[in-house]
TIVO-472694 format. One record per residue: x, y, z of N, C-alpha, C, O, CB in turn; residue in three letters. Coordinates in steps of 0.05 Angstrom, whole numbers, plus 5000, padded with zeros to 4 digits. Glycine has a CB too. Layout:
BEGIN
XYZXYZXYZXYZXYZala ...
//
This chain:
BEGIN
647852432378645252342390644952042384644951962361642852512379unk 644651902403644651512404641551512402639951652414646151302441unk 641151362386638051232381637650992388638250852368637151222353unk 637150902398636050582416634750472390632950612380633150622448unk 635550182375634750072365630650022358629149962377636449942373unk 629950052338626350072327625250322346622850342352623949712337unk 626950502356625050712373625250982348627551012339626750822413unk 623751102341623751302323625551492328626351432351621551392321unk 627151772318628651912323626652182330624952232313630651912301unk 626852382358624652572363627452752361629852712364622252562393unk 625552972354627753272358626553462369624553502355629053422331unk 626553552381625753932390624754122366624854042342629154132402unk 623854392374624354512346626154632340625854762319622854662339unk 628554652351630954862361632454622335633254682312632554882406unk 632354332352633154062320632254122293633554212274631453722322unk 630254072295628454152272630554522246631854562226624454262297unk 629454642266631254892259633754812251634154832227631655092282unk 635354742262638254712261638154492231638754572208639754562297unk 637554312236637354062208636654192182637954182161634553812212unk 634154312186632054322161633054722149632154862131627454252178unk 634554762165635655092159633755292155633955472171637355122132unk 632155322140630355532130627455562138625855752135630355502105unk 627355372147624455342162624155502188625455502209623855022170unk 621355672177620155832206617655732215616255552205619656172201unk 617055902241615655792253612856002240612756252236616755762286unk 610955822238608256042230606756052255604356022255605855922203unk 607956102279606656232295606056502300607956642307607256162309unk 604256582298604156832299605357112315606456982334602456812301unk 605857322320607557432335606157502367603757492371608557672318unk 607957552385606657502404605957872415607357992431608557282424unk 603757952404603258212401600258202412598958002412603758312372unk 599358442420596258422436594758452413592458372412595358692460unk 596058562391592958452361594458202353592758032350592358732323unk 596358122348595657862337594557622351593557412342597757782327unk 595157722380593757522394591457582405590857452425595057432412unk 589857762396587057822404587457912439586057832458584757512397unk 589458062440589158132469588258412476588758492499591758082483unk 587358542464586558842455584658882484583758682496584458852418unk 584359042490583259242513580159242484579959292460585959662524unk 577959132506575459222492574259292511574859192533573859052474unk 572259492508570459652519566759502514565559582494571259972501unk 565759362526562159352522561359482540561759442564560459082522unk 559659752524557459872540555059652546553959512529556260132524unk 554359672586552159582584548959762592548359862613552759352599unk 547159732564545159872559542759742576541159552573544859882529unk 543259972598541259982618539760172620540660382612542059962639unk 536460182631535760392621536860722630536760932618533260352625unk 537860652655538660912663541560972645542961152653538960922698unk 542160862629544160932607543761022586544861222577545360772600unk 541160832570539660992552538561222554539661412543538160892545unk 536261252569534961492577535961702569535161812549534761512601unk 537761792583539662082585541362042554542562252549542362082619unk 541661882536542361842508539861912496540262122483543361572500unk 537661832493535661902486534262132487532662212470534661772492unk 534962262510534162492513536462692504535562902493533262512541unk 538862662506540462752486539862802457539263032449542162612487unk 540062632442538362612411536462782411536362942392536762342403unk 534962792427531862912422532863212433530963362432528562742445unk 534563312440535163612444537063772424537464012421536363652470unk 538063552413540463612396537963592363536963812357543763312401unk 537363422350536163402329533863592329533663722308535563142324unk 531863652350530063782349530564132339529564252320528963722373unk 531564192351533964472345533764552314532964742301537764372352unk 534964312310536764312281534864282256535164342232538964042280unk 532564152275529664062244527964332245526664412225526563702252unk 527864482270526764712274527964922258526265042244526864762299unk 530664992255531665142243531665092214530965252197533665152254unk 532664842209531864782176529664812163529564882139531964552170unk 527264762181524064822167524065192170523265342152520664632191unk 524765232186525165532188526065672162524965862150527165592209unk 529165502155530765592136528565682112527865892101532965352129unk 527865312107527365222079524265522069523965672050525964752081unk 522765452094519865582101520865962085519466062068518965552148unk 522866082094523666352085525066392051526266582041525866442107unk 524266092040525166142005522166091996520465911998528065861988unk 522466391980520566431965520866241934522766091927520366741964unk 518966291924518966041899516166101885514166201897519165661911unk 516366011856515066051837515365811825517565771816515566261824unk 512965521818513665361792511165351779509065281788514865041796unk 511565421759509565331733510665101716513065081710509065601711unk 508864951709509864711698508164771669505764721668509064401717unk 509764891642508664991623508764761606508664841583509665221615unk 508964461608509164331588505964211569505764031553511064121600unk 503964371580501564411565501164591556499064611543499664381573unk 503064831560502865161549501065171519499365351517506465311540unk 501564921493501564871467498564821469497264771449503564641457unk 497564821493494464721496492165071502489765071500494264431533unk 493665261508492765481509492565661487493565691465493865551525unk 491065781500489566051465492266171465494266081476486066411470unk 491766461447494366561434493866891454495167091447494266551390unk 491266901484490967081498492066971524492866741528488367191497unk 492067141538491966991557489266871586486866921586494067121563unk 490566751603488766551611489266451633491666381633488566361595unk 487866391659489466261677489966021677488865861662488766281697unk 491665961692493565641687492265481713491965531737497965671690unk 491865351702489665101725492165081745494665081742488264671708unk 490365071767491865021792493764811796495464831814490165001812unk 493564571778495564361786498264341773500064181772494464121782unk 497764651761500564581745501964881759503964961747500364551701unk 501364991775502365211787502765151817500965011826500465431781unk 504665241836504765271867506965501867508965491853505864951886unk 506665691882507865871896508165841928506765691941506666081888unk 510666051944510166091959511366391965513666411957510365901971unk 510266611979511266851981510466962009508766862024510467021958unk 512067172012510867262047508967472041508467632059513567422072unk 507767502019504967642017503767461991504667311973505268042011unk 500567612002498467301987498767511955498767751951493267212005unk 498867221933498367311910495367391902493467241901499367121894unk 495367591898491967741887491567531855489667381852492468221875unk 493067561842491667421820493867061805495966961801491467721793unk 491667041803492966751799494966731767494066831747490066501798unk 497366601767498466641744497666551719496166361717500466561747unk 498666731690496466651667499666551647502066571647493567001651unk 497566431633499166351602498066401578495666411572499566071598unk 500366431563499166521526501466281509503766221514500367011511unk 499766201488501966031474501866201446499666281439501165651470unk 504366251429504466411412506166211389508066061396505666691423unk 505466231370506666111342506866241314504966261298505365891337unk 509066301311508866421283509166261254508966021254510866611283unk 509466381235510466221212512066031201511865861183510966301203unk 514266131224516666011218516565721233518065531228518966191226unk 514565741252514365421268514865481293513965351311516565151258unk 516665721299518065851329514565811341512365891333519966291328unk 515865641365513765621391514165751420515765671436513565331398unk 512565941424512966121446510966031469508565991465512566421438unk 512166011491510266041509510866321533512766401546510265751523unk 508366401530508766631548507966601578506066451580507166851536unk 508666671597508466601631507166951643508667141643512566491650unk 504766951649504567221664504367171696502966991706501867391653unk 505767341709504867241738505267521759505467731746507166951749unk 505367551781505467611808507267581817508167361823504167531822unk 508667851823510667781854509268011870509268251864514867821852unk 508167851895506467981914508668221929508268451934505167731937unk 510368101932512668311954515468251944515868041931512768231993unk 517568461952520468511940521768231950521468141973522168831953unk 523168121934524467891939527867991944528968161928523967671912unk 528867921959532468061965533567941943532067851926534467951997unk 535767921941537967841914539567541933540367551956541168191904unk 539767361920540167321896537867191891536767071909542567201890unk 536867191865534667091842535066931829536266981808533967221826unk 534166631834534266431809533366371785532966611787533866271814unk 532566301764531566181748532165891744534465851736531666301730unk 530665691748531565361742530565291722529265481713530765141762unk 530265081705527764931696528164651717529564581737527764861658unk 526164541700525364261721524364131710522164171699523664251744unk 526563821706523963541695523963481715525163541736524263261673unk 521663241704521362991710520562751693519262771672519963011726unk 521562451706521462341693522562291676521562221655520562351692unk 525562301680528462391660530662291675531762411694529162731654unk 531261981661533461841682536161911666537161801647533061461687unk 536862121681540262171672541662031685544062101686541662441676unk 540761731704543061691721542861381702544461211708542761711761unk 541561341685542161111669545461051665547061241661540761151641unk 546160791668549060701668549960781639551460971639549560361674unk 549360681616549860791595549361051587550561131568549060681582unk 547461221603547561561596549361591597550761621576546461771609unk 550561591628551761681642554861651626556061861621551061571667unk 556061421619558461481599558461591578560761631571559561301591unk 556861671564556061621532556961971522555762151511551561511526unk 559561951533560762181524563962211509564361971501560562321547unk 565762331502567762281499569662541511569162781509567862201472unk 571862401525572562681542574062841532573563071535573562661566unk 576362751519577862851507576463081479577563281473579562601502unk 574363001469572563161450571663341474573263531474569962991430unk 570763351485569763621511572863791514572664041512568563441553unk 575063691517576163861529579064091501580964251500577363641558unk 576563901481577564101454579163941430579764031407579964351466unk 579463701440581363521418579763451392577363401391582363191433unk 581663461369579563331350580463071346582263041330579063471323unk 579162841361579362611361578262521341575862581336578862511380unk 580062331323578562151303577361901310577361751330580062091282unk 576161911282573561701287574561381299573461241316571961641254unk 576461361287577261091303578261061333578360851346579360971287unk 579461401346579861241372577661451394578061481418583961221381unk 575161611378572661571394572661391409573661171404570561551382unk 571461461434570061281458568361101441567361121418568061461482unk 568560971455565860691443563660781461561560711450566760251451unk 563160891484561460941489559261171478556961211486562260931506unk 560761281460558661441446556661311425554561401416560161641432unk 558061041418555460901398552860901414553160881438556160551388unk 551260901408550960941361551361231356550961291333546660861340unk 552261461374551961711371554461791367555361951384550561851391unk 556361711347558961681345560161831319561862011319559461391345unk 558761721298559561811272557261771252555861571258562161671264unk 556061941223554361961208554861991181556562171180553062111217unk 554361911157555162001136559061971135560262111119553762311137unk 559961841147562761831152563562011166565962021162564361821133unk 562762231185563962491197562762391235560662291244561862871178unk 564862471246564862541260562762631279563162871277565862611255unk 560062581304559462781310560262951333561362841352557562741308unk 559863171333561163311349559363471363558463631348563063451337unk 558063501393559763281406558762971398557162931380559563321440unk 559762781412558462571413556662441431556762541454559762471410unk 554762221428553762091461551762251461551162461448555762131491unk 550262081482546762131481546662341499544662481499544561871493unk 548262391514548462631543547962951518546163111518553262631567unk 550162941501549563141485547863121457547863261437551763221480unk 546462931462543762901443541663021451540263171437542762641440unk 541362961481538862991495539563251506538863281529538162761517unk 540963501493540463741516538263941513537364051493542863901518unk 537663981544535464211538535564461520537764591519534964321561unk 533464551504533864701491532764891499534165101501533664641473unk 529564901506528465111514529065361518530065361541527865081528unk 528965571509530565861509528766101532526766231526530465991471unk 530266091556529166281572530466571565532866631562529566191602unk 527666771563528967021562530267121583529667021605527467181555unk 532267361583533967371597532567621615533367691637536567391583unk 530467731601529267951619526667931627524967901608529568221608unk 525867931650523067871664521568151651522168361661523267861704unk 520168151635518668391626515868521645513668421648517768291596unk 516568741654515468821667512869011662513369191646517168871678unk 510769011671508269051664507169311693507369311717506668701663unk 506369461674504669761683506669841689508669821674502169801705unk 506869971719509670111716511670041735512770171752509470411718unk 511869761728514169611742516369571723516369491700513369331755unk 517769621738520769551714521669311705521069101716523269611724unk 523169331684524369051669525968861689526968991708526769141643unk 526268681690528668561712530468401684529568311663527068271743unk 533568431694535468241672536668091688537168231708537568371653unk 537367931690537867581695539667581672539167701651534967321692unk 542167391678544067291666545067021666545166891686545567411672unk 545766951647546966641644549866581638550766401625545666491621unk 551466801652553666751654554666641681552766651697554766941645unk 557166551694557966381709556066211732556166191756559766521719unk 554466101710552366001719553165631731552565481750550166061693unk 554265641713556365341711558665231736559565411751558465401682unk 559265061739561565041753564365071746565564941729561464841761unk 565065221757567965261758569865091737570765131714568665201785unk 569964811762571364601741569864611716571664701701571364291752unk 568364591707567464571683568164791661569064751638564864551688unk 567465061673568265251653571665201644572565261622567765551667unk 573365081668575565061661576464791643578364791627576765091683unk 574664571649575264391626574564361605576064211593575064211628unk 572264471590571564431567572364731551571764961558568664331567unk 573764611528574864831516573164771478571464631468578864801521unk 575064991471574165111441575464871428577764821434575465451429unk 573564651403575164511395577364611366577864821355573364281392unk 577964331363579764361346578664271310579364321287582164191359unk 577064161320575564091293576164191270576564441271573164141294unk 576364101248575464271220572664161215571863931210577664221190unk 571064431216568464431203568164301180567064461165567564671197unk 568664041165568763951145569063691155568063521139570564061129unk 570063591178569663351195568363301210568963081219570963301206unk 565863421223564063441240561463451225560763461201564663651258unk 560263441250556763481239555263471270556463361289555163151212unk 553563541272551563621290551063371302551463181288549063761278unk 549863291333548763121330545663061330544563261340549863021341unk 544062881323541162851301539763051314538363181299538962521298unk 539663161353537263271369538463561353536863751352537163221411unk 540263581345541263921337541064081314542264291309543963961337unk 538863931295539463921260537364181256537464341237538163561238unk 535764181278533764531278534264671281533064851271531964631289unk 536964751302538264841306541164931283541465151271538064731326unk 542464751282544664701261542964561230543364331225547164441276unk 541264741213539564561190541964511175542264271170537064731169unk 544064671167545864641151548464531160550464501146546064851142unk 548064461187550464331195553064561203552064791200551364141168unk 554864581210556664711229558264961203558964881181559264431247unk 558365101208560065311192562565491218562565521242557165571177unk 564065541198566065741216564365911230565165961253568165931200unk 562366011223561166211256559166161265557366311274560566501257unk 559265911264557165761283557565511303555865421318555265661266unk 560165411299560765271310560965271332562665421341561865231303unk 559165061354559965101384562065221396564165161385560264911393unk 562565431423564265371431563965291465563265441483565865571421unk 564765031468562864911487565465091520564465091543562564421480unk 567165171517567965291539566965631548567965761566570665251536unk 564265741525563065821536560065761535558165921536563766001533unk 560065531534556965501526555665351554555265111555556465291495unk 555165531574554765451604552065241608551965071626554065761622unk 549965281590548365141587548464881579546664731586547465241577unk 550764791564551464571545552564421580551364241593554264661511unk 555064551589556164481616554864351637555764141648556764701628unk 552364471645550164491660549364171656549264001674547964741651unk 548864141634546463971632548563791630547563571637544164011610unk 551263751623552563471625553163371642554163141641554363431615unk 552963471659554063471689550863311703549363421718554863891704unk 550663031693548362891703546362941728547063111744549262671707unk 543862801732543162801760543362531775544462331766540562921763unk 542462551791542762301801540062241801539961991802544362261827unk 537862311801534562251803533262371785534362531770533162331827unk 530462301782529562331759528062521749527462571725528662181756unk 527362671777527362911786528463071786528863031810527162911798unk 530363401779531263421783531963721774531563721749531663241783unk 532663951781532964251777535864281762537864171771532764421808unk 535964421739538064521733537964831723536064901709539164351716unk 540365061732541065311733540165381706540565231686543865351740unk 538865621703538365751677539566111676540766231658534765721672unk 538766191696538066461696538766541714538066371731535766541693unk 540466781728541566831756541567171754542367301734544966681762unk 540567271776541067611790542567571811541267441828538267821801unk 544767621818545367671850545867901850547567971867547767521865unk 545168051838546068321843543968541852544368741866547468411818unk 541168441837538568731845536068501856535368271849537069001806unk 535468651871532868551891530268521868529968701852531868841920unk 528668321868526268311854524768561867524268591891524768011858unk 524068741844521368911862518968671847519068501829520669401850unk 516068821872513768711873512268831852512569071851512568731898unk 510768741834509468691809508468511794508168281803510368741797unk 507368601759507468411748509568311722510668481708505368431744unk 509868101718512768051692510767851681508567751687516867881702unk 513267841652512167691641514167451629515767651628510767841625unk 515267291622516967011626516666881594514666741591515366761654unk 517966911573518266841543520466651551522666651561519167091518unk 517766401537520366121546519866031505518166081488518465701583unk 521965921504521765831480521065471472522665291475524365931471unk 519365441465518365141468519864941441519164931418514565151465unk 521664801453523564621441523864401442524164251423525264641444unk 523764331468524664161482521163891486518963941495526064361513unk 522063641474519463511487519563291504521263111506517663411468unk 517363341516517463181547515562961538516062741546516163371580unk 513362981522511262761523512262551514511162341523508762801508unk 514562491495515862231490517062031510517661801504517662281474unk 517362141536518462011564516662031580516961891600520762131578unk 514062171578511162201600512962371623512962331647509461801616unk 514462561610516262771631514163001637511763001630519362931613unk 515763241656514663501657516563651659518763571666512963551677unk 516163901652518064141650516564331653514364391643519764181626unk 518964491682518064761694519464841692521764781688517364821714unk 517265221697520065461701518665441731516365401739520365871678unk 521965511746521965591777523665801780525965801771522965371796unk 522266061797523466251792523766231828522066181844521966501772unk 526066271832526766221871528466381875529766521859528065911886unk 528566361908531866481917532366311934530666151941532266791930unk 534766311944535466111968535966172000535866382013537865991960unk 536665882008538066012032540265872044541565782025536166062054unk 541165812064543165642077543065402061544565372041542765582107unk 541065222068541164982064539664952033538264762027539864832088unk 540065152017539565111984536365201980535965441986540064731973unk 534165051973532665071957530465091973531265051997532964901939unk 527465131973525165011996524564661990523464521972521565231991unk 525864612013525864332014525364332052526464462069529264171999unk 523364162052522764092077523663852084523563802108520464102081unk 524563722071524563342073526663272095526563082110525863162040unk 528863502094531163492113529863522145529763382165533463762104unk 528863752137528163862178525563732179524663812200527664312190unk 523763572169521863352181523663102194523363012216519763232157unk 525763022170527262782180528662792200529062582212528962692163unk 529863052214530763052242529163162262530163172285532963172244unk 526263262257524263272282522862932282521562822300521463552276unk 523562842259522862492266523262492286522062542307524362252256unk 526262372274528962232300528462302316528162132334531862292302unk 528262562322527762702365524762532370524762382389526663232372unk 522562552355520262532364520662152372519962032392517862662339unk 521962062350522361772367523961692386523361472395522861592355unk 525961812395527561882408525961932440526061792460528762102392unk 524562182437523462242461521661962473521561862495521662522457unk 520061882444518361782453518861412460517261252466516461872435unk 521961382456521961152463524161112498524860922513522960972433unk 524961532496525861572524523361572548523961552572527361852524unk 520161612539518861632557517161312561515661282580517461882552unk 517461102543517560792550519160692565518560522582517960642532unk 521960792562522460662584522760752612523160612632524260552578unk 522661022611521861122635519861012653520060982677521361322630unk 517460972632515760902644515260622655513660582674514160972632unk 517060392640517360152636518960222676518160122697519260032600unk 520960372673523660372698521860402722522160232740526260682697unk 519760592726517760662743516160502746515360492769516660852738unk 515260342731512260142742513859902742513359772762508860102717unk 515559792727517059522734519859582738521359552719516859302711unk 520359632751523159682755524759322760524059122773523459942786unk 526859392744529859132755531959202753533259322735530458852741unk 532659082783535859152791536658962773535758752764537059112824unk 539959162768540959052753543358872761544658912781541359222737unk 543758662741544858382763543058182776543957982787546258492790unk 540458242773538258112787539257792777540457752756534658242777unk 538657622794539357322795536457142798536156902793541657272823unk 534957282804532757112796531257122775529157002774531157112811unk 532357302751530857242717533457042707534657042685530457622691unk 533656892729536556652717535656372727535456272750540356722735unk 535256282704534855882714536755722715537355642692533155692697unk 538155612734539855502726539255072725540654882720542255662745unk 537355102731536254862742534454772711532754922702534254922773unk 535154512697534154472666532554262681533154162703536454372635unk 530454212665529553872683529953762656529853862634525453782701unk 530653482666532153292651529253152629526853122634533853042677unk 530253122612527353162587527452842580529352722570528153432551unk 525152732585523852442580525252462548525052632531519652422584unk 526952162547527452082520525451982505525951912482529151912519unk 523051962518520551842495518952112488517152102472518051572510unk 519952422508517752632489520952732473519952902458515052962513unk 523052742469524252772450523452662419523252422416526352702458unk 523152832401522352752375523852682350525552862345521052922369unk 523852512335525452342328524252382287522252332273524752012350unk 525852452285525852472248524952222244525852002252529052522229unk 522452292225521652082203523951782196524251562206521452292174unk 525051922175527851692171528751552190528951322185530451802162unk 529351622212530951622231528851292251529651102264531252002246unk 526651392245524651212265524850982243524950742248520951352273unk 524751102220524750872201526750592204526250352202525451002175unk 528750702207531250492207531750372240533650222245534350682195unk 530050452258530250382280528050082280527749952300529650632298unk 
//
């Protein structure tokens, strides 16, 4: 290749390539996504497009909120919120209306009562008398219920150690750090560790609804009450009782601290399970007590809760809820209002523009909601920044 004297040397890129060897080209490939050549689709939302979408929604959701309030509306339920029980005589008494709501498919004749009972030993009883107006089918819940109890705190929420749940006896040095300060005491171990198993409910529901005049006993059980996975991960530890100790919420429970036949065994201890297994709100129901097997008959019972557990240090509440379910779980309405919303706005913003299409109607494409004509704008009513006038 001859170069003509002071004229620069040009090459191709094929030169370029060939000279410089290794050099590629960063052009991109010539493909319909890399080159943005993709097939796109815009719907255009006209009313006679919307409409018939709108009115869609509103046939489909309405259905579905109907049936859900239906659902929720056919679970019967019982909550007493006994966390003033300690404020009642040692007879019984009715329980002010704001701490009681039922609902049943026959009216309760008498309103539910309470007795608070205490003996010597300090054991605090609260007793629940109530009504079941008509036979409830199987299956039968028992819950309790706070509130005002944030288990979804970031640090609750770790403040466990897993390997100690699933039976290891982990020493003190390679404990989770997330169990401090609920880690170790006196040099031992606690077992478990973390505030999740500091804070568990204690409250002791009896297992048999005691039945009054000549209605029968009902028994309720607290076995496979738990989840599955759970019963299968947490096992019997390995501990020697001589390395452990309780932790501080358990010392009324455990006064003397852990012995060979007393020692947790947290892969059957469904309750312990239950409650580790966080909520996400602050609000919130957890399993106590279960029949699926015999129909509630209609009567009166009576409900021995054991008072342990305190709520007034968090401005909490704690209920017994005695329910059954249905499809969609618990009586909760919040679901089938939220989709007779949707339809109801739905319809009602299908009959705006209906009505909008009918009294003003525009073709679509119309060319006269189009200006194409600007008038040319006086440079003395254009407005001119402060600074700007300044330096002029």
């Amino acid at each position: 290749m001859v170069v003509a004297s002071g004229t620069p040397a040009r090459t191709n890129s094929a030169d370029t390539y060939f000279f410089m060897g290794t050099q590629k080209s960063k052009r991109p490939p010539n493909t319909a996504f890399r080159q943005q050549r993709l097939k796109a689709w815009q719907p255009i939302l006209s009313p006679q497009s919307i409409l018939p979408l709108l009115i869609l929604i509103s046939a489909i959701f309405a259905p579905i909120g109907i049936g859900l309030i239906i659902s929720a509306n056919s679970v019967q339920d019982l909550v007493v919120n006994y966390s003033y029980c300690e404020t009642a005589s040692n007879e019984f008494q009715t329980i002010p209306s704001k701490f009681v709501s039922y609902h049943f498919k026959s009216k309760v004749e008498e309103p539910p009562e309470w007795k608070f009972v205490a003996n010597e030993n300090g054991d605090k009883k609260c007793q629940l008398k109530f009504q079941i107006p008509n036979k409830i089918s199987r299956p039968v819940y028992v819950y309790y219920k706070l509130t005002n109890f944030y288990q979804n705190h970031r640090k609750y929420v770790q403040s466990f150690d897993l390997n100690q749940l699933k039976g290891k006896a982990v020493e003190l040095a390679d404990l989770s750090p997330n169990c401090n300060p609920l880690s170790k005491e006196s040099g031992k171990v606690i077992y478990p560790c973390g505030l999740i198993a500091n804070s568990l409910f204690n409250d002791t529901y009896s297992q048999v609804l005691q039945g009054l005049d000549s209605t029968k006993n009902y028994t309720m059980s607290n076995k496979n009450i738990s989840w599955k996975t759970d019963r299968n991960r947490y096992k019997r530890t390995e501990y020697k009782v001589s390395d452990i100790m309780p932790p501080p919420n358990w010392r009324t429970q455990y006064p003397d601290g852990y012995t060979e036949e007393n020692i947790p065994d947290l892969s059957t201890w469904e309750e312990f399970q239950i409650w580790m297994r966080t909520a996400g709100l602050p609000r919130f129901y957890k399993l106590a007590l279960k029949n699926e097997e015999d129909p509630l008959s209609d009567g009166k019972y009576i409900m021995e809760i054991g008072m342990n557990y305190p709520v007034k240090i968090f401005d909490g509440t704690k209920s017994f809820v005695l329910t059954t379910n249905s499809i969609i779980g618990g009586r909760n309405m919040s679901l089938g209002i939220a989709y007779l919303v949707v339809a109801g706005i739905s319809l009602l913003f299908g009959f705006v523009f209906l009505a909008k299409l009918i009294i003003q109607p525009r073709k679509l494409g119309d060319h006269t909601y189009l200006n194409f004509h600007q008038q040319e704008e006086n440079p003395s009513d254009v407005p001119i920044v402060p600074q700007l006038r300044e330096m002029l």
